[in-house]
C-alpha positions, 0 to 999 in steps of 0.5 A: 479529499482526506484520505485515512492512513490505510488509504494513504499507504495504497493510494502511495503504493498505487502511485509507485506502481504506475511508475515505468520501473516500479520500486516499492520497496524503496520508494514507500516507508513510514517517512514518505507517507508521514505516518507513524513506524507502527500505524504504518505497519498496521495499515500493511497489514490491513491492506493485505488482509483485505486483499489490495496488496500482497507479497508483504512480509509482516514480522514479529506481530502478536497480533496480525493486524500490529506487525513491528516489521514491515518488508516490501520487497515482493509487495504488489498492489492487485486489481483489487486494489487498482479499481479500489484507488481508481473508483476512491479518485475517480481515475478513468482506468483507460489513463493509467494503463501503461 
């Protein structure tokens, strides 16, 4: 399955997430998922606007959807998200409950 950057981002978020002692703040950057410094800010951005993320601080953007920064220190991915990625990868939610 080919997975746009959006679905990249959180599919990595979601994957950090599940993690006993989640760090997403030093486990996801541009590098990890290999894309672009800014098409990896915007896709941030779009997932807090629609709800799969938050906690995200986004910086000196003109645009909200095209921030320059980028700061995941309180980033969360929320059960929207989780049922997002689980329904897109069809994972039986009972398997990734901690």
């Amino acid at each position: 399955m080919d997975l746009d950057e959006k679905n990249q981002v959180l599919v990595a978020i979601y994957t950090e997430y599940q993690k006993p002692l989640p760090k997403i703040d030093k486990s996801i950057n541009h590098d990890i998922v290999n894309l672009e410094k800014l098409i990896f800010n915007a896709a941030i951005a779009k997932l807090e606007n629609e709800g799969y993320i938050k906690g995200s601080i986004l910086l000196g953007a003109l645009n909200p959807l095209n921030p320059k920064v980028v700061r995941l220190t309180k980033t969360v991915i929320t059960s929207k998200g989780i049922k997002y990625v689980e329904d897109m990868l069809e994972i039986d939610e009972k398997l990734s409950k901690n």
